[in-house]
N, C-alpha and C positions, 0 to 999 in steps of 0.2 A: 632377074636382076641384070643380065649379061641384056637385057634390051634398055633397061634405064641407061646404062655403058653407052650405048648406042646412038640411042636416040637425044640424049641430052649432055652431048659430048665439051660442050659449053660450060656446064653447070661442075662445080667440082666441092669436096665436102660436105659439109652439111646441108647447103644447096640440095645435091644429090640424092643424098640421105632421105632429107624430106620428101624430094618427088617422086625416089621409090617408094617412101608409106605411103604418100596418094593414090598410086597406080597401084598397090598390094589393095586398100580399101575399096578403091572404085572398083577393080577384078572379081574380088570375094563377094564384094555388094552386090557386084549384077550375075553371081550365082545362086544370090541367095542367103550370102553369110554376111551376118553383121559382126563388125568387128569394132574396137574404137582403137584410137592412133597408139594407147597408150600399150593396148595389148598387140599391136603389129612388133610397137618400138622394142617390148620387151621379151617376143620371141627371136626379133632378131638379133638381140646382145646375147641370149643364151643360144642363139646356133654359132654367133662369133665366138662364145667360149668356148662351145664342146669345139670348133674347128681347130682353133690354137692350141688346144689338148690336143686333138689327134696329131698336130703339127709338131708336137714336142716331143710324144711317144717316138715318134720317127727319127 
């Protein structure tokens, strides 16, 4: 993700958001892993949960 940061420094929100699901798909695709947007979208709200968890324990 810290390369979407990067490289589409322009892009902000949900902009963003979207074009790191493109670039997680297109990655996973040309190793061989299919994936759809919907399963990208929804492991990445449950890593932002478990993170604000660990962020609260603290």
């Amino acid at each position: 993700m810290q390369a979407v940061e990067q490289l589409y420094k322009d892009l902000h929100g949900e902009e963003k958001y979207n074009k790191a699901v493109e670039a997680l798909i297109e990655m996973l695709g040309e190793k061989g892993i299919a994936i759809s947007e919907l399963e990208i979208k929804m492991l990445i709200e449950a890593a932002v949960v478990e993170f604000n968890g660990a962020v609260k324990a603290d």
